[in-house]
MARBA-3410 file (N, C-alpha, C, O; in Angstrom, 1 decimal):
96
38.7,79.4,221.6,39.5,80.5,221.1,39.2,80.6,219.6,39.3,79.6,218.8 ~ 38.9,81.9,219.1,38.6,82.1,217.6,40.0,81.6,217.0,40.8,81.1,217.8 ~ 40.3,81.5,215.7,40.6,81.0,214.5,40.4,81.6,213.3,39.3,81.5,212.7 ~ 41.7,82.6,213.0,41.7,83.5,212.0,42.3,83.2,210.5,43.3,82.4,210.4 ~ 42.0,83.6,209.4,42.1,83.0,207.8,42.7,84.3,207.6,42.3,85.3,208.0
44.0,84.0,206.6,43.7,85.3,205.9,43.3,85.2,204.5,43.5,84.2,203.7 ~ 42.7,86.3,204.3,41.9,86.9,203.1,42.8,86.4,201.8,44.0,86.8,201.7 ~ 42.0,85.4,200.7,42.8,85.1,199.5,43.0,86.3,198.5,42.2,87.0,198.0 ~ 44.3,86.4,198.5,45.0,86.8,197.0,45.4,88.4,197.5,45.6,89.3,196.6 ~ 45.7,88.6,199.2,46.2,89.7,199.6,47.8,90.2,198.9,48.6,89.4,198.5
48.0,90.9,199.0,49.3,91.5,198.3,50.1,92.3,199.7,49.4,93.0,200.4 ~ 51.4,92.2,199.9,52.1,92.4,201.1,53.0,93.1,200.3,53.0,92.8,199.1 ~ 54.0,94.1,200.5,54.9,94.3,199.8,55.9,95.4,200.2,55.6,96.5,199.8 ~ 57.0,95.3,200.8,58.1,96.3,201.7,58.1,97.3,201.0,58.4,97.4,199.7 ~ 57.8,98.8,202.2,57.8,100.2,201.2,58.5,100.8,202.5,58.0,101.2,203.5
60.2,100.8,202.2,60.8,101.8,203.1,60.3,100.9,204.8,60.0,99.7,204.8 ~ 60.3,101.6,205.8,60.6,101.2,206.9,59.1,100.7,207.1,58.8,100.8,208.3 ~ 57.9,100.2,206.4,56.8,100.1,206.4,56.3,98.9,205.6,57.2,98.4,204.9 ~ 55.1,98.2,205.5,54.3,97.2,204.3,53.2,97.9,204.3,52.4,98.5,205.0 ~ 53.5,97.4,202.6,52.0,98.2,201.9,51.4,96.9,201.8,52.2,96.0,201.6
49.5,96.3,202.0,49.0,95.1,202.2,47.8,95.7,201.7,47.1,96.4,202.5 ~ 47.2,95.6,200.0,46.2,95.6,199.5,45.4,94.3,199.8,45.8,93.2,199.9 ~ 43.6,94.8,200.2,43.4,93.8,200.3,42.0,93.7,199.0,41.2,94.6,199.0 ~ 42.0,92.9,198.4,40.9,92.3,197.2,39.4,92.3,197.9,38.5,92.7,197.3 ~ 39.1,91.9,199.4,38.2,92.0,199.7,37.7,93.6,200.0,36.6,93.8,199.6
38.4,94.4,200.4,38.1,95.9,200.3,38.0,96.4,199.5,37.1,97.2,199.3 ~ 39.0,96.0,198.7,39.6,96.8,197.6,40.4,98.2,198.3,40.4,99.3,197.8 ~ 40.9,97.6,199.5,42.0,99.2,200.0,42.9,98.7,200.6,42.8,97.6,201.2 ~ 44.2,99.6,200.5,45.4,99.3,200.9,45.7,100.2,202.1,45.5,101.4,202.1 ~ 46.4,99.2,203.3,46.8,99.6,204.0,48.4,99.7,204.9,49.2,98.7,204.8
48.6,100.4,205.4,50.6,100.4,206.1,50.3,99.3,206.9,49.2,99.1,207.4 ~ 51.2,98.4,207.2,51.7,97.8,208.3,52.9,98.0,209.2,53.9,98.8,209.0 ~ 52.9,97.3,210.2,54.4,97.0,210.8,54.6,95.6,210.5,54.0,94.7,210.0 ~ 55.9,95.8,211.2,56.8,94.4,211.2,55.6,93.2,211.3,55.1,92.3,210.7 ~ 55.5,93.7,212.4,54.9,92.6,213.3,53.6,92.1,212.3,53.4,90.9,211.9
52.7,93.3,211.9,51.4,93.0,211.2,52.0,92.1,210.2,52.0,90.9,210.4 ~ 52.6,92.6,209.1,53.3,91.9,208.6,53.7,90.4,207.8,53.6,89.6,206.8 ~ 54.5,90.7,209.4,54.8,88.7,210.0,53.6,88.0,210.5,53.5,86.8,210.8 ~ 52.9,88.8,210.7,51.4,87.9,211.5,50.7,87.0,209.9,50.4,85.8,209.5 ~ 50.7,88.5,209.2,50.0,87.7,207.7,51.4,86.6,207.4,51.0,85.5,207.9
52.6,86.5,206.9,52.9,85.7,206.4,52.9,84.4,207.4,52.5,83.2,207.0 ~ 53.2,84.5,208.4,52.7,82.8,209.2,51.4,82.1,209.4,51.1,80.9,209.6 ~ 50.4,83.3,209.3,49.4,82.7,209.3,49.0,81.9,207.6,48.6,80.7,207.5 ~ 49.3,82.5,207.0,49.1,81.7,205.4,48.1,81.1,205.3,47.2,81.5,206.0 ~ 47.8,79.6,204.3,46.4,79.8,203.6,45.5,78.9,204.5,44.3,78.7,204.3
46.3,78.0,206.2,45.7,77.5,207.1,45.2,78.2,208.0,46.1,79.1,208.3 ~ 43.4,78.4,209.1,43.4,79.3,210.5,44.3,79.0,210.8,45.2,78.3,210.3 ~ 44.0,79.9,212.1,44.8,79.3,212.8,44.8,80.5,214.4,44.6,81.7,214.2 ~ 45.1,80.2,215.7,44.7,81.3,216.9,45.9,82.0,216.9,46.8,82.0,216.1 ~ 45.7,82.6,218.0,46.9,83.4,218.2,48.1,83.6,218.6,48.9,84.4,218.6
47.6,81.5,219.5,48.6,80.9,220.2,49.8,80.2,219.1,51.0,80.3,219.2 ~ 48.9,79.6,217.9,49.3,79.3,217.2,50.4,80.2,216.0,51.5,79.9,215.6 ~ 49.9,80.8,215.7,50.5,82.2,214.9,52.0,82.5,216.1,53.2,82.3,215.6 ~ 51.9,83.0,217.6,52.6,83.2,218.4,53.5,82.2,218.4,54.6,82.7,218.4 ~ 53.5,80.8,218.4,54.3,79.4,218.2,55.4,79.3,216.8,56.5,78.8,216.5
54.6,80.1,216.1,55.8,80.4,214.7,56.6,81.3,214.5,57.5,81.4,213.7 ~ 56.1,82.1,215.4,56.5,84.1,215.2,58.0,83.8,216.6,59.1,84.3,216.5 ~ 57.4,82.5,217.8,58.4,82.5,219.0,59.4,81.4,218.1,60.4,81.6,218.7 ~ 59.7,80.6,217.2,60.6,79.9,216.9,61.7,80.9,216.3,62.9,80.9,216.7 ~ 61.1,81.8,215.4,61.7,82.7,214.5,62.8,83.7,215.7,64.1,83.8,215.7
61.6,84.3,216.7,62.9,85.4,217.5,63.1,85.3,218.6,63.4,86.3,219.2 ~ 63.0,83.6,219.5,63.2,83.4,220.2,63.1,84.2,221.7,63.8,84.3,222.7 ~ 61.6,84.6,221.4,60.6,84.6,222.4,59.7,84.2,222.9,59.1,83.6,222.0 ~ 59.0,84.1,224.1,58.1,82.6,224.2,56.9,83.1,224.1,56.4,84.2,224.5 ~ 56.2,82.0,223.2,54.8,82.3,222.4,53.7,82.9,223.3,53.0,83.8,222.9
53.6,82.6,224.4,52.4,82.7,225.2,52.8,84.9,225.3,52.3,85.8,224.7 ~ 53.6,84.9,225.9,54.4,87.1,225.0,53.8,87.2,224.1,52.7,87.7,224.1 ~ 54.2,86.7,223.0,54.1,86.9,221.6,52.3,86.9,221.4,51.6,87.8,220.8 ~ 51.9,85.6,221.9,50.3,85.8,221.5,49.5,86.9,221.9,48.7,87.3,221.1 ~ 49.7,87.8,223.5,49.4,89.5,223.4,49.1,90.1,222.2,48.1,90.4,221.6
50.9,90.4,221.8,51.2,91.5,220.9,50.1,91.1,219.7,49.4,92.0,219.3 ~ 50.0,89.3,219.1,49.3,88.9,218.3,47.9,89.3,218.3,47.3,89.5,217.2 ~ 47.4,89.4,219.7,45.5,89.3,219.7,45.4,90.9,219.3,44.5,91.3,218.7 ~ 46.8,92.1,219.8,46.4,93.0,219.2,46.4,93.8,218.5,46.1,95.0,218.6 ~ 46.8,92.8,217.3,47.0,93.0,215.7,45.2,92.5,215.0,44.7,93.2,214.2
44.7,91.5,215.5,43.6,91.0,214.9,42.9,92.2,214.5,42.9,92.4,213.3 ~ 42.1,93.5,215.4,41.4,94.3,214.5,41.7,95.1,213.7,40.9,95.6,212.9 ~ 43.2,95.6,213.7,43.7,96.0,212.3,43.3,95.5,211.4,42.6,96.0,210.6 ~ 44.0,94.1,211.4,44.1,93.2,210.0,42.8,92.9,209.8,42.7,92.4,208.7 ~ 41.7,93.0,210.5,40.4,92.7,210.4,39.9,94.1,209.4,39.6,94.0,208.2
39.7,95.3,210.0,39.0,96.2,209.8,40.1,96.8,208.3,39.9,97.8,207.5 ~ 41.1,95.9,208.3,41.8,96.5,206.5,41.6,95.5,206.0,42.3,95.4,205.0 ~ 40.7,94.5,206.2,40.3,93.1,205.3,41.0,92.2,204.8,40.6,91.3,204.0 ~ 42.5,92.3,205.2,43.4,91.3,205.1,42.9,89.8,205.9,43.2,88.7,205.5 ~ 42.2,90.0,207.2,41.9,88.4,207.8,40.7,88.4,208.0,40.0,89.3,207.5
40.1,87.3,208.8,38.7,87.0,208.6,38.7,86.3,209.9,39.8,85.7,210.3 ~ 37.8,86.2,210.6,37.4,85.0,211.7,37.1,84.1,211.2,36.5,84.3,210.2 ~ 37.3,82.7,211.6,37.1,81.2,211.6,36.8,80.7,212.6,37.7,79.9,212.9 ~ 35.8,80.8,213.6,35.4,79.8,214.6,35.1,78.7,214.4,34.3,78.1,213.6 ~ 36.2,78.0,215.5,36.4,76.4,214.9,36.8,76.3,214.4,36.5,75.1,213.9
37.8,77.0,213.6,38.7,76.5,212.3,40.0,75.8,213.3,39.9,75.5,214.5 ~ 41.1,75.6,212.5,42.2,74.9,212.9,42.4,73.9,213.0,41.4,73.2,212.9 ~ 43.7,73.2,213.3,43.9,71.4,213.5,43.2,71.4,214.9,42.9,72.4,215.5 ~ 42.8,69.8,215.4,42.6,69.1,216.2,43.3,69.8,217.7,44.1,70.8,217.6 ~ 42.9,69.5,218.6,44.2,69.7,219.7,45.3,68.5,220.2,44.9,67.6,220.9
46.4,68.6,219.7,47.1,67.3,219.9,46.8,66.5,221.6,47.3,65.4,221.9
END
């Protein structure tokens, strides 16, 4: 399973019912939702999949990760194609 980074020195920032998320690699800003959002702040400066991303996002609203990772895999080409994240194959910890 891929293993996504996000993009250093992105800017997130609550505008009304929406996130504004400039990204340095584009140099363009784009709207998010909630969810896009929360995907950037848990993923932070470790990859990480989407099972994993889903495992932090299910502690918070007590839904179960394997749901949550769906909604997650279908955030990836947003956040990709506004340059906020990046693929990392093979990135992440070990598998316990």
């Amino acid at each position: 399973m891929a293993c996504f980074s996000r993009i250093a020195d992105i800017l997130v920032e609550p505008e009304g019912t929406v996130w504004v998320a400039f990204s340095p690699a584009s140099g363009e800003t784009a709207l998010l939702n909630d969810e896009g959002a929360a995907i950037l702040e848990v993923l932070g400066d470790e990859p990480a999949d989407a099972l994993m991303v889903a495992a932090a996002l299910a502690d918070d609203i007590g839904l179960p990760a394997q749901q949550l990772a769906l909604l997650v895999e279908s955030h990836w080409p947003k956040l990709i194609d506004a340059g906020l994240i990046r693929v990392v194959d093979g990135a992440g910890p070990p598998p316990a």
